[in-house]
N, C-alpha and C positions, 0 to 999 in steps of 0.2 A: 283682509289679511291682518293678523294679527299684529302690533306694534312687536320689533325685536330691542332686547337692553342694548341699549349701548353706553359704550363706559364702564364708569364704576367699578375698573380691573381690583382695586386694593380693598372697597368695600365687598367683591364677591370671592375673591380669597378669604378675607375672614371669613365668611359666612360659611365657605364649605370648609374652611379647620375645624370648625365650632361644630360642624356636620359629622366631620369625619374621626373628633375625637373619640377616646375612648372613655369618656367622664361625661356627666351629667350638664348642660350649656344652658346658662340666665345670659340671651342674647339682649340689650336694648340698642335701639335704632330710632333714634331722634334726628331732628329737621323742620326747617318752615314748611309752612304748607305746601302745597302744590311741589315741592321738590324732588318727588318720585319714590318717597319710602315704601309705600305698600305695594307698588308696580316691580320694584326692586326683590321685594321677597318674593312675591309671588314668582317672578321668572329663574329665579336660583330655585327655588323651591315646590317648581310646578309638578303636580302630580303627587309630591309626600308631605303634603298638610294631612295632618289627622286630625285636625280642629280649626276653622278660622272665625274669631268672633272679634267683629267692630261695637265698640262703643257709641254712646248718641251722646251728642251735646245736650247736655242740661235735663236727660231721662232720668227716670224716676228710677230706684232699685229694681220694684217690681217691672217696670218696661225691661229692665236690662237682663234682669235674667228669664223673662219670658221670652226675647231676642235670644238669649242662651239655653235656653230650651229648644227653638228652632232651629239652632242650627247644629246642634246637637244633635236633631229626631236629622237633620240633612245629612250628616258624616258616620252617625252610626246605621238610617235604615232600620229600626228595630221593627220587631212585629207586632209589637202595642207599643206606642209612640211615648216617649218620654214624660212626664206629668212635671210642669214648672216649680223647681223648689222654692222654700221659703224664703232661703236665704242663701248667703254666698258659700257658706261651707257645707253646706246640703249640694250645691251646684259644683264644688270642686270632686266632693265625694264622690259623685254622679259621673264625674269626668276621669276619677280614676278605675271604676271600674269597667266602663268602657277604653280605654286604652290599655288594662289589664286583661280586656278579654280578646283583644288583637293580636298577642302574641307573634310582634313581631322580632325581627332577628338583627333588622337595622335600626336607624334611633328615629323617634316619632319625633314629629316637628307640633308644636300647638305657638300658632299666631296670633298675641291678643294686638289688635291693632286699635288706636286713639284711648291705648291704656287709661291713661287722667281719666277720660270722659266714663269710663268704667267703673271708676271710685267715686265716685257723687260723694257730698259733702256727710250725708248722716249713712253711710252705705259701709257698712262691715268688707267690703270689698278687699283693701290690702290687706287688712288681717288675716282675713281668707286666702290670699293666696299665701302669704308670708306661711302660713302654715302647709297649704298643698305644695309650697317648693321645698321644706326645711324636711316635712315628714314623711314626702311621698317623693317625689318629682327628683330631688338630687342625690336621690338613692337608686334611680332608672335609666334605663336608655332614652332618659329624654332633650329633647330641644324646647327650651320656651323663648319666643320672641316677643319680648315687649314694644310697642312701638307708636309714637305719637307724635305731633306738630307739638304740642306746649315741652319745648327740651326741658327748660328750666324747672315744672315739675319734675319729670324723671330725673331729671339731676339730684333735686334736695329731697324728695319726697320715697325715690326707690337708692340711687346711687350712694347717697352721703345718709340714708337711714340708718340711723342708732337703733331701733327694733329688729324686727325680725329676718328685714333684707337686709341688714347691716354684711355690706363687704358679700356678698352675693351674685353679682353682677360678674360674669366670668369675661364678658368683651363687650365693645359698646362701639358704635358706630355714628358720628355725629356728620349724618348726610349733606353737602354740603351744594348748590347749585351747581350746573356743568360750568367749567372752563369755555372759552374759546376753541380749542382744540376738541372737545366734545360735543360743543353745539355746534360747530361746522359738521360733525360723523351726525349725530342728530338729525340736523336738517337733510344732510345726504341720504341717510336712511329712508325717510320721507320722499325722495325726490324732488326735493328743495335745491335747487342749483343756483346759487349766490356766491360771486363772488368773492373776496375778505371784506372790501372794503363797507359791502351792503350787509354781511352777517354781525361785522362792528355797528353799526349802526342799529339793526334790531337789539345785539345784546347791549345798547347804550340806553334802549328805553324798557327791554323786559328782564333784562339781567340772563342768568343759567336756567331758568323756573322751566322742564320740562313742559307743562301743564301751557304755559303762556305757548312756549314754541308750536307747540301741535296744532296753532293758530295760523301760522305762517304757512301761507296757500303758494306752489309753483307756478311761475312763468307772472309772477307780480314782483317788482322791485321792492327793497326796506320801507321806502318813502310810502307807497301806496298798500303794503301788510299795516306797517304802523297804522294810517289813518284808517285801514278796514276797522283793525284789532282795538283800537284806541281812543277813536272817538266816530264812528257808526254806532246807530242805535244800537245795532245786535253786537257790538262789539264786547270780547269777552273781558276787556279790560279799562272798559269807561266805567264802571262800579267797581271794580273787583277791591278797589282801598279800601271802599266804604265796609266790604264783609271780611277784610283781610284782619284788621287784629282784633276785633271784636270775635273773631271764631276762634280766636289763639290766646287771648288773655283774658282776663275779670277784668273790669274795670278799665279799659283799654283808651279812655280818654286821655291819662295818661301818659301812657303809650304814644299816641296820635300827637299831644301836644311838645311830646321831645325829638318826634322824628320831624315836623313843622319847623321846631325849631334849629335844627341839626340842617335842613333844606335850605334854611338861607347863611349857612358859613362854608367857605373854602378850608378852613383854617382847621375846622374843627370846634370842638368846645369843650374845656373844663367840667366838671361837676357842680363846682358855686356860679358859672355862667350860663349851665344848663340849667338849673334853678333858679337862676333868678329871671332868663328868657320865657322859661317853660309855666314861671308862677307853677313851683312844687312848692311841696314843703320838704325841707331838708332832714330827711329821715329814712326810717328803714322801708317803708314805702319806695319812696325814688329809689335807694339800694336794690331794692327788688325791679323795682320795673325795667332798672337798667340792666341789672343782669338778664331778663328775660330777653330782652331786646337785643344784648349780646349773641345767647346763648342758640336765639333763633335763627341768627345770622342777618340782623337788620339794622343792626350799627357794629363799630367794631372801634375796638381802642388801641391808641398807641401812645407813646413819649416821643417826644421833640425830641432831636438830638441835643445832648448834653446836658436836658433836664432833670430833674428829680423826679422820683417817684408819684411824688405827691402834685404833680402837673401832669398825670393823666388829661388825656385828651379821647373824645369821642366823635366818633366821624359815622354820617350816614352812607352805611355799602349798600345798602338795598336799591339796585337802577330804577325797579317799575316804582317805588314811593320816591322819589327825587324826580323821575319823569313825570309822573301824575301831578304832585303839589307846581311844578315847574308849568304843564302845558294844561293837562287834559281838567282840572280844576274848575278852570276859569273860563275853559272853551269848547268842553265838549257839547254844548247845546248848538255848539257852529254846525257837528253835523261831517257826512263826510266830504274831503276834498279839505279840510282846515290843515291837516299836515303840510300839504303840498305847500298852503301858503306861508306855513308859523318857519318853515326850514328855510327859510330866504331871511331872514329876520336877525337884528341885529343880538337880540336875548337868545335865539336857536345857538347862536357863534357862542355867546358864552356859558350855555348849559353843554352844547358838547364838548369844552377843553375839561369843564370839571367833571365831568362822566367819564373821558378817556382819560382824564388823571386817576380816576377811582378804579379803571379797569387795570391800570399799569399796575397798581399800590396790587392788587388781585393776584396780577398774573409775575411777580418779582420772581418765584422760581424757574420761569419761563425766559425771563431775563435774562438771568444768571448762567443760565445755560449756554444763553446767546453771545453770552460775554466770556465763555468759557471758563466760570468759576463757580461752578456745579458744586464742584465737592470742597470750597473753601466755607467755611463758618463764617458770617454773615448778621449783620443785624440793619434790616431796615425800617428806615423813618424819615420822617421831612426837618425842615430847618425851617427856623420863620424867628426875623428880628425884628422888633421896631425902627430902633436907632442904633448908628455905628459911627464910626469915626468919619467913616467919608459923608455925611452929613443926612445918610437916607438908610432907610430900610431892606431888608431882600427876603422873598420867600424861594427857598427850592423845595420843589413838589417830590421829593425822592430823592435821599441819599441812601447808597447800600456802603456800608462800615466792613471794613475786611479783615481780615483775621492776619491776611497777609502783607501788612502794615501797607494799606491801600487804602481812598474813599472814591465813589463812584458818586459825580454828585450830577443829576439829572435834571435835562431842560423837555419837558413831555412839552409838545403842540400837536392840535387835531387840524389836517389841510384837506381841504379836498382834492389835492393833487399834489405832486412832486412841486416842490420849492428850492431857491438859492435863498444863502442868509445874507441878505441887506448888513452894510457896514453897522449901522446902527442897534440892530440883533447880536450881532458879534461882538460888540462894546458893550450892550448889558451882561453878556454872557460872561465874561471878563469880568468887569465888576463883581459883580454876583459871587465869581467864586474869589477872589481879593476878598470881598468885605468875609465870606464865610471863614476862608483862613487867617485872617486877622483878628475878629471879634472870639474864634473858639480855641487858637494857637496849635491848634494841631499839626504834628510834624510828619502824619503819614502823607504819602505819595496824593494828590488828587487830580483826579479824571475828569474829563469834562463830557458825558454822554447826554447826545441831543436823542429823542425818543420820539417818532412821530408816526402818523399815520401812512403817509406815502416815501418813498425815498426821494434822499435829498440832491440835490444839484451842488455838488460841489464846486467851490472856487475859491481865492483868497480869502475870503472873510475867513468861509468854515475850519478851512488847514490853516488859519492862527487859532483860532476860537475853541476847535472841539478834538476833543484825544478819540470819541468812539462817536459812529453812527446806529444807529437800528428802527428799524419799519416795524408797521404792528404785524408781517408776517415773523417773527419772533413770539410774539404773543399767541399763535396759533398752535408751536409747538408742543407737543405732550410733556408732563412731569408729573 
């Protein structure tokens, strides 16, 4: 039986306006890998492809349009078979008279999927198309979907183009991993029956990555999917680092050495601190690598609260490369049954609070909901001081800033079961927000929200301590 889409309600809205316009549609659809782009069109789109051609890593021109020549002799069926042209604008030529001879009455769809890998380095390719979209294609009933894992090409190379695709691009879809709330319907769909606290747990070590999920076998607990998927031989995810940015970026040592170094801070890190960990060189090289890395969804930036601009901060969102550098690194030759024993362990306890902090940071409009301030204007970020008056430091993992002269200022902990706050929890908790409201002077209202994985056991500590409670059933919510 075939896999059915689930999710993706606002990416498949777009994709049938862009369908159902009455004007000519340059769709792009960028994403990390494995994150479901080409499964995604194909199921909006099944049955009115009138072209679908993948790209090859690192193929020659000539492989590419002889690849384009087969599947061209696939979708057209002619009665003498298409002969491989020389080049790319012989090959678009080719393609407009075949969808000229179709004569159809609704709009044709043509799918170039791992675009990039389509334009090789000495490959007349964008040229070519830049010409079959300006002189032929956005004068038709047509659909072109561009679509690839390297975003950051399509971003600079088709979206932000001063030639030919300059301002081209009519909608653009930057696919993003499933939520919580999506990969519960995911696994469902599979008949995967996990309850929240085990579906947190797998999305703590594989992230939203459809591709990883499809891994995750019925009537097996987290604990025992993870060690099948993760560190058994056959496991789909004891390599998968090693071919993960190397098939997404040139050069991708780089890459590797900023998300390494990003794996061992809570905090986050600056740009002169990511250079000088990462030994880059401080240039438009690192400019690029970080945007690539952004744009794939494998780090993500923010500002501290009350900071300047220029203290940008960079944080690793990607779970499966923080779980991998974290476990499966150094242990997958244990083989399987090493999960069973790495999750009893005192480093398992501190890679899952900074993983459910990274899920919370994820899931804030899910939050927000929970907290009933959906529709208020909001800006979230963390706090982290060295020194203050009361003679110490604090970090909060999450404050959300309100528009409705409020702050929400956030204690996330991962339990493995329903807990009471010890007096001594309830007295950091306290401090923490003292030292925040004295060191930033801020005279909005502040909240004290505890955030955790189980519900809490209230008692005196917590009703002096905490204004809101919330479980990571909040986090499952849709938004």
């Amino acid at each position: 039986m075939l896999q059915k889409l689930v999710g993706r309600q606002a990416e498949q809205e777009v994709l049938r306006k862009a369908y159902q316009s009455f004007d000519a549609e340059l769709v792009a659809v960028f994403g990390r890998r494995r994150v479901g782009k080409t499964f995604l069109i194909r199921s909006v789109f099944a049955g009115k492809i009138e072209l679908e051609l993948n790209g090859a890593q690192n193929g020659t021109t000539a492989s590419q349009l002889q690849h384009f020549t087969s599947r061209l002799n696939y979708h057209a069926r002619p009665i003498l078979p298409y002969v491989s042209p020389k080049n790319w604008q012989e090959a678009f030529q080719m393609l407009i008279i075949y969808l000229e001879s179709l004569q159809r009455s609704e709009k044709m769809v043509i799918f170039l999927d791992e675009f990039p890998w389509l334009a090789g380095k000495k490959s007349d390719f964008l040229q070519a198309f830049g010409l079959f979209w300006n002189t032929w294609a956005s004068q038709n009933n047509v659909m072109v979907i561009i679509c690839g894992s390297a975003a950051s090409w399509i971003i600079n190379k088709v979206i932000r183009d001063r030639g030919g695709l300059h301002n081209r691009i009519t909608r653009r879809i930057q696919l993003q991993p499933f939520n919580l709330h999506e990969t519960e319907a995911f696994l469902q769909s599979r008949g995967v029956k996990l309850n929240r606290y085990h579906i947190l747990q797998l999305y703590m070590a594989m992230g939203g990555i459809p591709h990883y999920l499809k891994e995750v076998e019925a009537g097996k607990t987290a604990t025992q999917n993870i060690d099948q998927v993760c560190f058994s031989k056959q496991g789909l995810l004891r390599e998968e680092f090693n071919e993960l940015y190397p098939a997404l970026f040139s050069n991708a040592e780089n890459h590797i050495q900023v998300i390494r170094a990003l794996a061992n801070t809570r905090q986050g890190l600056t740009r002169g601190e990511l250079v000088k960990i990462a030994e880059l060189a401080d240039g438009g090289n690192t400019t690029r690598t970080l945007e690539e890395l952004e744009y794939s969804g494998f780090v993500s930036t923010y500002y501290a609260f009350g900071k300047k601009k220029k203290e940008l901060r960079y944080r690793l969102s990607d779970e499966y490369s923080l779980f991998y550098l974290q476990f499966i690194a150094e242990k997958r030759a244990e083989g399987t049954g090493t999960w069973e024993k790495v999750a009893q362990t005192p480093v398992w306890k501190s890679w899952s609070g900074y993983a459910f902090e990274s899920i919370c940071l994820k899931h804030v409009p899910a939050i927000k909901k929970a907290l009933g301030i959906a529709g208020i204007y909001t800006e979230a970020s963390t706090f982290y001081l060295k020194n203050s008056d009361f003679g110490r430091g604090v970090q909060i993992d999450l404050l959300i800033d309100r528009n409705d002269h409020a702050i929400n200022l956030f204690e996330i902990k991962f339990y493995q079961d329903r807990f009471a706050l010890s007096k001594e929890q309830a007295e950091e908790i306290q401090l923490k927000k003292a030292i925040f409201k004295s060191s930033t002077n801020s005279n909005k209202q502040v909240f004290v929200t505890l955030l955790s994985s189980f519900a809490l056991s209230p008692n005196e500590n917590s009703l002096g301590a905490l204004d809101n409670f919330l479980d990571m059933n909040c986090l499952f919510e849709p938004f």
